[in-house]
C-alpha positions in Angstrom: 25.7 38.7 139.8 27.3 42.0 139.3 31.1 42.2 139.4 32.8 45.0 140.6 35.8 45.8 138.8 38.4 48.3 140.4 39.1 51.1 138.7 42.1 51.1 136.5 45.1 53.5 137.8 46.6 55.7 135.2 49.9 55.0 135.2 52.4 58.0 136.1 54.1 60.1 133.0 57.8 59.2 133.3 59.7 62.4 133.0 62.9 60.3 131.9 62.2 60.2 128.2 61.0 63.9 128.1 64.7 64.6 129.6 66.1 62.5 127.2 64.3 64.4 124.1 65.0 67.8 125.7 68.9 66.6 126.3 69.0 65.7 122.7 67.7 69.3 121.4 70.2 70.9 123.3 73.1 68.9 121.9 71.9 69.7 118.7 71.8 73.1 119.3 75.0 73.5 120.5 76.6 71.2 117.9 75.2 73.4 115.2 75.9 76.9 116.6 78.8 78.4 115.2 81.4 80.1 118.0 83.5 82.1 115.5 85.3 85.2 116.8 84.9 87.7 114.9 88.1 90.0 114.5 88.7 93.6 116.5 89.5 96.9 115.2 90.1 99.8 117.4 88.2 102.7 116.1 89.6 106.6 116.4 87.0 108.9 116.6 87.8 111.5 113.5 89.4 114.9 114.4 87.1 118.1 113.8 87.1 120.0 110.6 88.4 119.0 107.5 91.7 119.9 105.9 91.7 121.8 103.2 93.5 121.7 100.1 94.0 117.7 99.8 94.2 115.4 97.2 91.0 113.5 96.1 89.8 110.8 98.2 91.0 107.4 97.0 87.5 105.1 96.7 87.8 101.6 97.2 84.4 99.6 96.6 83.5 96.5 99.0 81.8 94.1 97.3 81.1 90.2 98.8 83.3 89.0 95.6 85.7 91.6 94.8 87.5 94.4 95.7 87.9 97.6 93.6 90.5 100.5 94.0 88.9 103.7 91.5 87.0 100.8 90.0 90.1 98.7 89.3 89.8 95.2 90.6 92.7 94.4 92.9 93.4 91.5 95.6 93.0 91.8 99.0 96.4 90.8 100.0 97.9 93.6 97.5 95.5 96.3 98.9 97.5 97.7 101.2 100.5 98.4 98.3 97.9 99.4 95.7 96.7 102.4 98.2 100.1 103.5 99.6 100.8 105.8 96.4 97.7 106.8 95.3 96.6 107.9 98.7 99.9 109.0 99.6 101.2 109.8 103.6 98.0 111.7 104.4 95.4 111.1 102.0 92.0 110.0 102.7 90.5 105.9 101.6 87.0 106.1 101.2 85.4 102.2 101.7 82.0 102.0 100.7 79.9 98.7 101.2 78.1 96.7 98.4 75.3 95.1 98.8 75.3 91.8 100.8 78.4 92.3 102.1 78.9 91.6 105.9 80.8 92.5 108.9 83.8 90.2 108.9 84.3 91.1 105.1 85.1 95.1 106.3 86.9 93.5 109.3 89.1 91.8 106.8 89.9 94.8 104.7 90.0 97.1 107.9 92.4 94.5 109.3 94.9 94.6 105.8 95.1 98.4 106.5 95.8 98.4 109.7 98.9 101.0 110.1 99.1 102.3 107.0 99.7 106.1 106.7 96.8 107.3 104.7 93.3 107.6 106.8 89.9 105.4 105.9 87.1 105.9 106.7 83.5 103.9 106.0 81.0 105.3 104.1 77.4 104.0 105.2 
């Protein structure tokens, strides 16, 4: 005698621990994201033409570690002071960018400067 056995019945995929694994992900994403604001500078486009007659630029080197003034290392804090009479009222600060240094680093100096009398500008 032959027995006939039913066909077993695959059971269905629960989508419940799938959620749970894809729920998990995204909590680890978004726990290991960084949401740092990044600081603002208003930019002025440069006027045209060059005046004539000035005193040399003042060059001030960016580097990830340190900060140099005509290739004298000074803080950043003091930077603003240390540039006032070399550059005097409408000198020129020439910033030019080390390697490995990134975007907040500039924003940092950019922001120390903000309204002093001399103008920067970035080198590339």
């Amino acid at each position: 005698m032959t027995e006939l056995v039913a066909p077993r019945r695959r059971s269905a995929l629960s989508l419940t621990s799938l959620i749970d694994v894809i729920f998990l992900l995204l909590l680890f994403f978004m726990l290991t994201s960084t949401f740092t604001r990044l600081g603002e500078l208003d930019l002025t486009p440069g006027a045209p033409g060059g005046a004539q007659g000035q005193a040399a630029p003042v060059f001030v080197q960016l580097a990830p570690g340190d900060l140099r003034v005509n290739a004298e290392t000074v803080p950043l804090d003091g930077l603003a002071r240390h540039l006032t009479p070399l550059a005097g009222e409408d000198g020129m600060v020439l910033i030019a960018l080390g390697e490995g240094v990134d975007a907040q680093r500039l924003v940092d100096v950019l922001a120390a400067l903000r309204g002093a009398a001399f103008r920067i500008r970035v080198l590339p």
